[in-house]
KOLTI-834450 format. One record per residue (C-alpha): residue in one letter; x, y, z. Coordinates in steps of 0.02 Angstrom, whole numbers, always signed. Layout:
N
   res        X        Y        Z
     a        X        Y        Z
...
***
This chain:
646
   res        X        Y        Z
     x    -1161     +302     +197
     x    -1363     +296     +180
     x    -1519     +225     +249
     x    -1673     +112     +235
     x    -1813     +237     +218
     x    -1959     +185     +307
     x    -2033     +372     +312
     x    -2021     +547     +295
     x    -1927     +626     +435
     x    -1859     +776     +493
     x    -1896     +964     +383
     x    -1855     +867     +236
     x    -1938     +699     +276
     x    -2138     +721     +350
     x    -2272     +599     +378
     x    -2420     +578     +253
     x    -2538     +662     +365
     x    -2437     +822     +396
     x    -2410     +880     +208
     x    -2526    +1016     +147
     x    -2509    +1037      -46
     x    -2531    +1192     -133
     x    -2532    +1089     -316
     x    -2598     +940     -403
     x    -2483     +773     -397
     x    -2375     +759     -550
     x    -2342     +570     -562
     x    -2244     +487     -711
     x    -2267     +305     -772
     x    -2148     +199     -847
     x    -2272     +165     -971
     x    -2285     +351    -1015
     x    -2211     +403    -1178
     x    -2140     +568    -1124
     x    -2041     +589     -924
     x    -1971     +414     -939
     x    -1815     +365    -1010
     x    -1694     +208     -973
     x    -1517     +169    -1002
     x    -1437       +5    -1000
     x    -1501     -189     -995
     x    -1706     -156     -926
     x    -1825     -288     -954
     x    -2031     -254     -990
     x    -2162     -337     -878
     x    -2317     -316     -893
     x    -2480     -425     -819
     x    -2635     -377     -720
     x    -2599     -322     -548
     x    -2411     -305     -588
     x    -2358     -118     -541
     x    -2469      +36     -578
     x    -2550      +25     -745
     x    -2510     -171     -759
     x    -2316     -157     -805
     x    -2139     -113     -726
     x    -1975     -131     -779
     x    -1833     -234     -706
     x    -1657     -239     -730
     x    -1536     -360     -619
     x    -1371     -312     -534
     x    -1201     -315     -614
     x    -1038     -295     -549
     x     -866     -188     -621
     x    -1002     -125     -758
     x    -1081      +25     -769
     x    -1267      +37     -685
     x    -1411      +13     -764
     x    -1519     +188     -746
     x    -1728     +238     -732
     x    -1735     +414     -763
     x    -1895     +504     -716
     x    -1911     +695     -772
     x    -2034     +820     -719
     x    -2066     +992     -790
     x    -2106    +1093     -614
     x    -2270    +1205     -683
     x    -2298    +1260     -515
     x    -2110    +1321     -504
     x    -1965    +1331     -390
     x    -2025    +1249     -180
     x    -2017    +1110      -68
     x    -2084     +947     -153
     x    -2125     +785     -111
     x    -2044     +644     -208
     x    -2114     +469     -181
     x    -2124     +284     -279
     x    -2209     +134     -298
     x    -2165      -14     -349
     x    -2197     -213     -370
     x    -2134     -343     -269
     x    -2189     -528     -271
     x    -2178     -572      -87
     x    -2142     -762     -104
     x    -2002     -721     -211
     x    -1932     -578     -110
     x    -1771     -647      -92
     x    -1744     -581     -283
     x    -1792     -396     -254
     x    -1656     -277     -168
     x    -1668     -220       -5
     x    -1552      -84      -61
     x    -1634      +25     -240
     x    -1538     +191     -265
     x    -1646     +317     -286
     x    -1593     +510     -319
     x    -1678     +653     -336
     x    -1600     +811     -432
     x    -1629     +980     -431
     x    -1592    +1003     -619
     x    -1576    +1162     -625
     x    -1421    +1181     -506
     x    -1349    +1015     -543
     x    -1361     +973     -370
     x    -1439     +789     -284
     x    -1553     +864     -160
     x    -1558     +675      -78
     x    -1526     +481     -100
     x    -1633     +353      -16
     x    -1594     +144       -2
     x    -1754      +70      -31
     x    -1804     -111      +27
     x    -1884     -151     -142
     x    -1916     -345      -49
     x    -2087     -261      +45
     x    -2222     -180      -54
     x    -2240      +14      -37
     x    -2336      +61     +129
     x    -2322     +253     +173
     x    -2507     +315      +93
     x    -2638     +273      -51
     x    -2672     +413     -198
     x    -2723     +382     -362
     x    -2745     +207     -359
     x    -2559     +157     -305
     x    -2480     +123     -147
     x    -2328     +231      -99
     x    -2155     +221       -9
     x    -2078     +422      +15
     x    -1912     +450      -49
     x    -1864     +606      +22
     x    -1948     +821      +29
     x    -1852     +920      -70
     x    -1819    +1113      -90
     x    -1800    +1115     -291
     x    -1738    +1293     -344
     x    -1744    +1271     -528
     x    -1883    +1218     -655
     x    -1880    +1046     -678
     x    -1848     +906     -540
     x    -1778     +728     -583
     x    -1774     +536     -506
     x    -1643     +429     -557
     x    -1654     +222     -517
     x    -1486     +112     -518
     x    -1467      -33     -520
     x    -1346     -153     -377
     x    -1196     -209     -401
     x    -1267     -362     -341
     x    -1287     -504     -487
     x    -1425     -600     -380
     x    -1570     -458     -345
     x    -1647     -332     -475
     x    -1726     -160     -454
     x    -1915     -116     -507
     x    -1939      +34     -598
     x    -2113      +85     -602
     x    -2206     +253     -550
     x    -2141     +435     -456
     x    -2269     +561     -381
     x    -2233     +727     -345
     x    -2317     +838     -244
     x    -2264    +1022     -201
     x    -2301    +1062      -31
     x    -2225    +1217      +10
     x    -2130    +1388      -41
     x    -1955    +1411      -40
     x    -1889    +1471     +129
     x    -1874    +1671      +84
     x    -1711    +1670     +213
     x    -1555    +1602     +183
     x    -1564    +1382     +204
     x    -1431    +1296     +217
     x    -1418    +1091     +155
     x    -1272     +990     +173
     x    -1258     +809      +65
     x    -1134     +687      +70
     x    -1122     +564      -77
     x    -1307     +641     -106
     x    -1370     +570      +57
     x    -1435     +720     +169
     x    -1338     +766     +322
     x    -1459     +839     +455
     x    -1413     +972     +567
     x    -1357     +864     +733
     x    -1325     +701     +654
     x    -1292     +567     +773
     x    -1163     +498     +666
     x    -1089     +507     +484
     x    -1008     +362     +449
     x     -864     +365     +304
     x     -794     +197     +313
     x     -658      +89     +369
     x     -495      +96     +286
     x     -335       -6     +311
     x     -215      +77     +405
     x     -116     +210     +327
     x     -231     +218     +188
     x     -317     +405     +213
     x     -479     +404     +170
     x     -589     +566     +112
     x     -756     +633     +122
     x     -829     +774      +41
     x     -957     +854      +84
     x    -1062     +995       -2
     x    -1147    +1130      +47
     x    -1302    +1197      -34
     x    -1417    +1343      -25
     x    -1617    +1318      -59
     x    -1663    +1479      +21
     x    -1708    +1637      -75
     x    -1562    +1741      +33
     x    -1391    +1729      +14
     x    -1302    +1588     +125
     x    -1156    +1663     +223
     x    -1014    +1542     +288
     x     -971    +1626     +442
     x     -844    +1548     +501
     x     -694    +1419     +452
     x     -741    +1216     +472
     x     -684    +1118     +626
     x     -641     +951     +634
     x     -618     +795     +761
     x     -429     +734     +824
     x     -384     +617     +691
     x     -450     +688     +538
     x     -399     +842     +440
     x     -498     +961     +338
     x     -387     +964     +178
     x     -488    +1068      +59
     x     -620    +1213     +121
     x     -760    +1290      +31
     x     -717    +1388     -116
     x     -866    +1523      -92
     x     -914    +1561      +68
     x    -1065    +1660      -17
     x    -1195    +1561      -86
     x    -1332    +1622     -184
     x    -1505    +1543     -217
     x    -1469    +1356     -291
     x    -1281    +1369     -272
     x    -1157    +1241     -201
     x     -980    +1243     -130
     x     -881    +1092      -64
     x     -779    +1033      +80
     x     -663     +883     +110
     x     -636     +790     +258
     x     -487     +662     +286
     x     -469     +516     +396
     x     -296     +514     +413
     x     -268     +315     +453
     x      -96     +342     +549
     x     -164     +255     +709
     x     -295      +78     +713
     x     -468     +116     +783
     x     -622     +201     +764
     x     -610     +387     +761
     x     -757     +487     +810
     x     -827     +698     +841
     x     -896     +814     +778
     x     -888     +930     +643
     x     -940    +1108     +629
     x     -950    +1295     +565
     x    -1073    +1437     +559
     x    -1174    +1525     +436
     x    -1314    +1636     +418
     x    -1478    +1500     +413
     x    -1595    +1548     +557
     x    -1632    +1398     +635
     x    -1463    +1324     +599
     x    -1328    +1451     +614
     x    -1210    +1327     +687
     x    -1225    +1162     +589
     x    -1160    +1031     +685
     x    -1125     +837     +620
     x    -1037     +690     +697
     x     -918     +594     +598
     x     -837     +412     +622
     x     -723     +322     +512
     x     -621     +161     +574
     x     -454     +104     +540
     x     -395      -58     +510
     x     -233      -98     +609
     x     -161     -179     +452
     x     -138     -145     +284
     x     -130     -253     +130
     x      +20     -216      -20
     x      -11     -363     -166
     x     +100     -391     -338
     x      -52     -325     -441
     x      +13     -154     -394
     x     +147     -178     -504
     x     +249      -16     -578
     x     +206      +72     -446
     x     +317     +121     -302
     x     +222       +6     -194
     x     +291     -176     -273
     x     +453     -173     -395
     x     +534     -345     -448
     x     +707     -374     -521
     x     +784     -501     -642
     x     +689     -638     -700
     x     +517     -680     -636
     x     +383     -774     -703
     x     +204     -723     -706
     x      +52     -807     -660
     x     -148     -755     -703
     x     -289     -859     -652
     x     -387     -917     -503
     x     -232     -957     -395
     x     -169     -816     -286
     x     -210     -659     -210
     x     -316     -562     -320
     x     -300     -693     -430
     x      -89     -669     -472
     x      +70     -709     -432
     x     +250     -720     -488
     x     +371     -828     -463
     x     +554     -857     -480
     x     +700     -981     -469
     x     +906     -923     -416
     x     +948     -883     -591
     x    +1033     -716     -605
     x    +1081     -712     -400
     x     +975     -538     -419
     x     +799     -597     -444
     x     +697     -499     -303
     x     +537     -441     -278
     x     +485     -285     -134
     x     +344     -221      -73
     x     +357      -71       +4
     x     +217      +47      +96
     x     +219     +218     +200
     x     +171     +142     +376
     x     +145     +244     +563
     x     +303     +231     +658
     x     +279      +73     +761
     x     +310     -117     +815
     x     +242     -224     +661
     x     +194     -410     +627
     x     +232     -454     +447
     x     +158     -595     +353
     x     +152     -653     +174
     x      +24     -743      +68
     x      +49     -855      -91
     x      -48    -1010     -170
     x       +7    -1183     -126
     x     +112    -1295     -212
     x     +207    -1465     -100
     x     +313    -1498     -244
     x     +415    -1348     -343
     x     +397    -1206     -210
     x     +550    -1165      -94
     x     +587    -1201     +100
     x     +694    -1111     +113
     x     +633     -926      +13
     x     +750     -787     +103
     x     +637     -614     +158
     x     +725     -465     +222
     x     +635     -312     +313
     x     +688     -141     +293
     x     +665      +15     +395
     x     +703     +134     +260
     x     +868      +85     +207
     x     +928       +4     +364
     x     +890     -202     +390
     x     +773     -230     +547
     x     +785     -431     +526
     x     +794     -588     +404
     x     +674     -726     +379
     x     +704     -889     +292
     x     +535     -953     +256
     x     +440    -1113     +198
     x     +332    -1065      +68
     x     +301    -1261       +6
     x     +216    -1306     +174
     x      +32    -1290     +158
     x      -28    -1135     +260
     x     -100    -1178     +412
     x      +20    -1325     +482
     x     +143    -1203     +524
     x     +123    -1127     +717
     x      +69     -943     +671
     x       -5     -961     +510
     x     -176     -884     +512
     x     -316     -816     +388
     x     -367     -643     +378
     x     -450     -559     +229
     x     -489     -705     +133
     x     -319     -761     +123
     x     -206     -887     +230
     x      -51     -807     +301
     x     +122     -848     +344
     x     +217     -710     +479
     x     +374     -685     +407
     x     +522     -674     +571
     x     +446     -588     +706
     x     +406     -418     +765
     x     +492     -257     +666
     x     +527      -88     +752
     x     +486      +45     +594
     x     +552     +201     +636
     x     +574     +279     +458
     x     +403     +276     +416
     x     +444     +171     +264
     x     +441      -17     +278
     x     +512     -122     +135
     x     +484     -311     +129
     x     +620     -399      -18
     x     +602     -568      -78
     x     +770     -657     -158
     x     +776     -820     -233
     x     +948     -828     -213
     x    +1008     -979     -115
     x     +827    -1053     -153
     x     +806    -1230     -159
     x     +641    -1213     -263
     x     +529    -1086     -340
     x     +515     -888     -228
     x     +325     -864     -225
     x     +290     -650     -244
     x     +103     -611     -209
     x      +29     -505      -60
     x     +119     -440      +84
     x       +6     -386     +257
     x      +75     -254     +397
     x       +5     -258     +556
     x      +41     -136     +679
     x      +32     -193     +851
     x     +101      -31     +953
     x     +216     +101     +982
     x     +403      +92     +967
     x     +489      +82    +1137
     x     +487     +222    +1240
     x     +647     +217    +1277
     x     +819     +200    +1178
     x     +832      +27    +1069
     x     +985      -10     +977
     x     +955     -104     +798
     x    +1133     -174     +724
     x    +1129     -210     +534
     x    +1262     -231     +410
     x    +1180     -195     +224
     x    +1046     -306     +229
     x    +1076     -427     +354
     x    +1012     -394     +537
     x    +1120     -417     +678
     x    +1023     -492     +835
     x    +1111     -447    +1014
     x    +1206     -615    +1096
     x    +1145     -736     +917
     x    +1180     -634     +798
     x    +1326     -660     +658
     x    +1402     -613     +485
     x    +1531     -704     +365
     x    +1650     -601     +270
     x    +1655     -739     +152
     x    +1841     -819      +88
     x    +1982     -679      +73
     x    +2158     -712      -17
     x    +2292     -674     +106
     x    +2340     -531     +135
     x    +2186     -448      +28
     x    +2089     -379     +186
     x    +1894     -357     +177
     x    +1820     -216     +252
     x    +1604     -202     +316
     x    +1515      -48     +360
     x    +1400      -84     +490
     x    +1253      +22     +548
     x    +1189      +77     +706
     x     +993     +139     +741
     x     +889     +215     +873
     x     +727     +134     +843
     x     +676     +198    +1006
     x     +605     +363    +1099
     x     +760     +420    +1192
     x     +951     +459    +1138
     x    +1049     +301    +1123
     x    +1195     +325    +1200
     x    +1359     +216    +1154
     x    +1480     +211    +1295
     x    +1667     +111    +1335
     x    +1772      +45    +1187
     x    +1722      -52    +1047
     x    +1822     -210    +1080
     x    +1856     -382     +973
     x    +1930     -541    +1043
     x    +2033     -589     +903
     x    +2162     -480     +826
     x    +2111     -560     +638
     x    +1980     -422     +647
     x    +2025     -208     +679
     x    +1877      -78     +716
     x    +1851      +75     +665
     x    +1714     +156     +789
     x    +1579     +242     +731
     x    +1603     +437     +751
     x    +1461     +495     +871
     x    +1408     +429    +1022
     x    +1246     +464    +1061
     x    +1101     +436     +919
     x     +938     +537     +924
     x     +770     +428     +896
     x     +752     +371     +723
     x     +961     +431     +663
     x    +1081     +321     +650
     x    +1272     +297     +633
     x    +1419     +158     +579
     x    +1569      +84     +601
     x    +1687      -22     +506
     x    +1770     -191     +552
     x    +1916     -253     +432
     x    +1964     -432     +423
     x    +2138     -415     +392
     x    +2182     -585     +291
     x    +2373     -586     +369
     x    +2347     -752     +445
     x    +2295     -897     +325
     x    +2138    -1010     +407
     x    +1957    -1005     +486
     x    +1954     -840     +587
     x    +1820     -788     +692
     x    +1790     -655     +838
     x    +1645     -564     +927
     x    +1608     -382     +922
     x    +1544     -320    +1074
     x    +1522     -148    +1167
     x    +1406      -49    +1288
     x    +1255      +43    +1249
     x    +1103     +127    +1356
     x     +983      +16    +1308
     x     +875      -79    +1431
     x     +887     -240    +1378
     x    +1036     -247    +1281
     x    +1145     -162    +1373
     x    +1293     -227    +1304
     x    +1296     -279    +1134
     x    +1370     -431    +1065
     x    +1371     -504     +888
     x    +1519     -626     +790
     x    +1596     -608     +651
     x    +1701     -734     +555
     x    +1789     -777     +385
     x    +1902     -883     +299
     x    +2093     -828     +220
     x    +2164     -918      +94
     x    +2343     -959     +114
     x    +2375     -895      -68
     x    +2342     -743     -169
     x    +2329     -719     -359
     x    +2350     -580     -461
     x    +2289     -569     -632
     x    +2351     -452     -753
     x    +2194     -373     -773
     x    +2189     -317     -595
     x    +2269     -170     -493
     x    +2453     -252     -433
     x    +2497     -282     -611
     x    +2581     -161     -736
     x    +2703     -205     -897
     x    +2832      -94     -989
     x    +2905     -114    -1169
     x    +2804     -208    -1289
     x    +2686     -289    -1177
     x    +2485     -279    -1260
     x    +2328     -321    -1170
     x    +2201     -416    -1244
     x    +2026     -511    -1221
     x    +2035     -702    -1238
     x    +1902     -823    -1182
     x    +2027     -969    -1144
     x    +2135     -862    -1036
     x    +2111     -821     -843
     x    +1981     -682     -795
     x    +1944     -689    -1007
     x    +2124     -591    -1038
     x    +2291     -604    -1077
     x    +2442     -481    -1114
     x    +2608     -547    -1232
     x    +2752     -473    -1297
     x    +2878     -529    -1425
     x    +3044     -480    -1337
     x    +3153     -462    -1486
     x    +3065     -307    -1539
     x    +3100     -201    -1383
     x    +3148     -217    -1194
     x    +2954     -278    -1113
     x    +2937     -311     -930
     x    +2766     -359     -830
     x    +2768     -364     -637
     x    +2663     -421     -504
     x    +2665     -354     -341
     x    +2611     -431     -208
     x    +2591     -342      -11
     x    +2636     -517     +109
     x    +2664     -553     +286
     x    +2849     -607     +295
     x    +2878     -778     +274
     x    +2911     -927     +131
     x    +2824     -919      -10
     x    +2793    -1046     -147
     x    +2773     -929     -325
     x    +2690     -988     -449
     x    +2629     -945     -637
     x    +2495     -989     -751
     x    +2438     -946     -930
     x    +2328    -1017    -1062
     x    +2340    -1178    -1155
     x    +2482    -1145    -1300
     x    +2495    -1314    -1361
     x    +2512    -1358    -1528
     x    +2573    -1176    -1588
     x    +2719    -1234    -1616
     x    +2883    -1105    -1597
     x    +2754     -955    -1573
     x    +2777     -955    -1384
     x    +2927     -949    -1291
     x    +3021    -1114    -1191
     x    +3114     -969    -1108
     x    +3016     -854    -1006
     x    +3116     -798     -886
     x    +3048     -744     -724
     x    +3123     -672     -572
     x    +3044     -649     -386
     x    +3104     -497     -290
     x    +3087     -473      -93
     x    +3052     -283     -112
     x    +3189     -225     -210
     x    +3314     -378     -166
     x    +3296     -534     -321
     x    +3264     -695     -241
     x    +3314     -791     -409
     x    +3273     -821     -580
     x    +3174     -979     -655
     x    +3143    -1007     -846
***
């Protein structure tokens, strides 16, 4: 927030003509041995004509460093009252393009600790307002100083390309304290005028608050009631009031104002209280703020909540990237992910990813999953070695070239997570900056969203694989059921399958509020060896997808095997357990039968049938007599033996 200051305005800002002065100008050089003082990098120049008394100082703008400061310091003889604080300056007008159009000035009332104003000066034109004392000069600002002593401070930009002049202040006390109550309010030390048009606080990226504070002051010689509690606009929220509502002469209390950011666009009214001023008992402001309708999560906000990574991931620093990093990974561990997660508005988002190009190592293939809380709201396998823009929706935004990842998400949680796996990867996952745009509301009426842990079931096209079973081992997935919409979901008729390879278990409830959820199981049952497949379907409330339909499928082994490390195996007698490398599932368990009665048994659960049985054990040639050429086993059919084979 600030200005240009052309002239004086207002109470606090008046022309030239209209001042009347009731003391002698104080003006301080920076050639003067006492009142001037600098901190930082300035540079001397001095030459005929340059400045007032032939010399200024000049310092040039830095960024991510700490300013460069021109402190000017008067003692107030005259005392405590409304002065007038201007500069002057040099400029050299055919080389205006290295002057600011922007100098910081501010002036403090010492004594309180308080800036009584801030003015952005164009330092690229020459000082203009009046003439006195041989120097031409531009007003900063007519201030009520309560204290002794009255300071200017000069900062330098952040800009690396323009510099600031520091040169000459005048002060001139024009008037007496008011002997009522008066009532200033600043705002990042710029004044805010009774009636302000507009206060502007900035744009922020959605569902990034963003806070102003504001501070009230009293310059009067009465004490400044607050009268009343602080109102604010729709969309903002006043999260911290004044901590005195009485204010003596010179003293200060604060308020903050929040944008809250939950909703894109600009946000504008008026804020307001009263108090005991006489010409401004209710002080009135106007306020706008704008929100982006995205927001922007990248890796460099690592060990935070906002980006996590497991397993093993590389790092890269340098010019490439988003903020100049990125990390990258290859299927190593088959649990190497990276998330970014954010606090978002309930809505319908557009998801896209950024990350430096590379044709040669990078994936095609890099799998992204979205997450409404816990719940999956879709799956994306993306290209990330396909230079960005020669895919159809790639677009730039930001200073960076993005990639959507799937297509539109329904977040009803309020917390989105975005994970990146490289397993299945045919190349290098690329982990750098994430951007969520929200594009509106969820629906306003029910909307069923299927998921089974992370995988997203779409109605009609969407699927899941139970993998490769043993027979008769049976496999069974919890599935999950949301409302991302506005009304009850209501689930109605029978959950049916068309293949009896596959049993339900139906989810308990049958109507889900917005934003709850509920599940269901479905068991593969592995009693029939071979490719099995079916599709889940059943009836829901939902407008468009009023009956839901996904398939599920999976392949059974004709055999099973049972190791004697696993549950279906137990020994008696003798028997001992035992680690080995060279064995099957790295164990083995022996028993020397002539030193007691040892059984072991495996027990299988089978669909009736024939059944080939067979053993297996680890390598024991060349031990010679240590192992037996004897082993008798014997296959039972429940309790019935079948026969005995050595």
């Amino acid at each position: 927030m600030g200005r240009r200051v052309e002239s004086l305005e207002d109470r606090r800002l008046l022309s030239a003509s209209s001042v009347f002065s009731d003391s002698v100008p104080i003006i301080v050089d920076d050639s003067d041995a006492s009142g001037f003082a600098l901190s930082g990098e300035w540079a001397p120049f001095s030459s005929a004509g340059v400045g007032r008394n032939g010399n200024v100082h000049t310092a040039f703008g830095e960024s991510n460093v700490p300013a460069d400061v021109a402190t000017w310091t008067f003692n107030l003889t005259s005392g405590p009252g409304r002065y007038r604080v201007s500069a002057t300056w040099f400029t050299n007008i055919a080389f205006s393009h290295l002057f600011t159009d922007a100098a910081r000035y501010e002036v403090w009332d010492t004594a309180s600790g308080a800036i009584r104003q801030t003015a952005l000066v164009n330092q690229k034109q020459l000082p203009d307002d009046f003439s006195d004392a041989g120097s031409t000069w531009e007003d900063l600002a007519l201030v009520d100083v309560v204290g002794s002593s009255l300071q200017v401070r000069l900062f330098s930009s952040d800009d690396d390309q323009t510099l600031v002049v520091a040169d000459a202040i005048r002060i001139e006390r024009v008037a007496e304290l008011s002997t009522a109550a008066e009532i200033q309010v600043t705002a990042n030390g710029f004044d805010v005028l009774n009636n302000t048009p507009s206060v502007s606080i900035g744009t922020t990226p959605l569902n990034h608050p963003l806070e102003q504070t504001f501070v009230i002051s009293n310059t009067g010689q009465q004490t400044l009631q607050i009268t009343s509690a602080i109102t604010v606009p729709s969309g903002y929220t006043l999260i911290a009031s004044p901590g005195l509502t009485s204010l003596g002469t010179g003293e200060s209390a604060e308020f903050v104002v929040r944008l809250d950011a939950q909703l894109p666009g600009t946000y504008t009214g008026q804020v307001s209280f009263n108090n005991n001023d006489n010409d401004e008992g209710t002080f009135n402001f106007n306020i706008n703020g704008t929100v982006l309708p995205h927001q922007i999560i990248d890796d460099t906000t690592e060990n935070t909540s906002a980006f996590t990574r497991t397993g093993k991931w590389g790092d890269a620093v340098g010019p490439s990237g988003r903020e100049n990093d990125f990390r990258f990974a290859l299927d190593i561990t088959g649990n190497d992910t990276a998330a970014w997660t954010a606090n978002v508005t309930p809505g319908v988002y557009r998801i896209s990813a950024t990350w430096p190009e590379n044709a040669t190592y990078w994936a095609t293939n890099a799998s992204f999953a979205v997450l409404d809380g816990p719940l999956a709201r879709g799956n994306a396998l993306i290209d990330q070695r396909t230079a960005m823009g020669l895919l159809a929706g790639d677009f730039d935004d930001a200073g960076s070239a993005w990639r959507p990842i799937g297509g539109l998400y329904d977040v009803a949680s309020g917390t989105v997570t975005i994970r990146l796996s490289a397993q299945g990867a045919d190349g290098y996952v690329i982990a750098d900056a994430v951007r969520l745009e929200r594009i509106g509301d969820l629906p306003s009426g029910a909307e069923i969203e299927v998921s089974q842990d992370l995988t997203h079931l779409t109605d009609d096209t969407g699927s899941l694989d139970f993998g490769v079973l043993e027979f008769n081992h049976p496999l069974e997935k919890t599935f999950t059921i949301a409302n991302s919409g506005a009304q009850p979901l209501t689930l109605s008729g029978q959950f049916s399958v068309t293949s009896s390879a596959f049993t339900i278990t139906p989810p308990a409830v049958s109507t889900i509020a917005p934003g709850q959820s509920t599940t269901f199981a479905v068991r593969l049952n592995a009693t029939t060896p071979g490719i099995q497949g079916a599709t889940i379907n059943f009836a829901t409330n939902d407008t468009d997808e009023s009956t839901f339909n996904f398939n599920v499928s999976g392949t059974v082994l004709a055999t099973q095997i049972l190791d004697d490390g696993q549950s279906g195996y137990h020994h008696t007698g003798a028997f001992q357990s035992a680690s080995l490398s060279i064995a099957r599932e790295g164990d083995n368990s022996y028993a020397f039968f002539q030193s007691e009665p040892s059984e072991a048994f495996w027990t299988f659960s089978v669909t009736p049938g024939q059944y080939l049985a067979a053993a297996t054990w680890f390598n024991t040639a060349g031990t010679g007599s240590l192992f037996a050429d004897n082993a008798p086993f014997t296959v039972f059919d429940d309790s019935l033996p079948l026969g005995t084979f050595l």
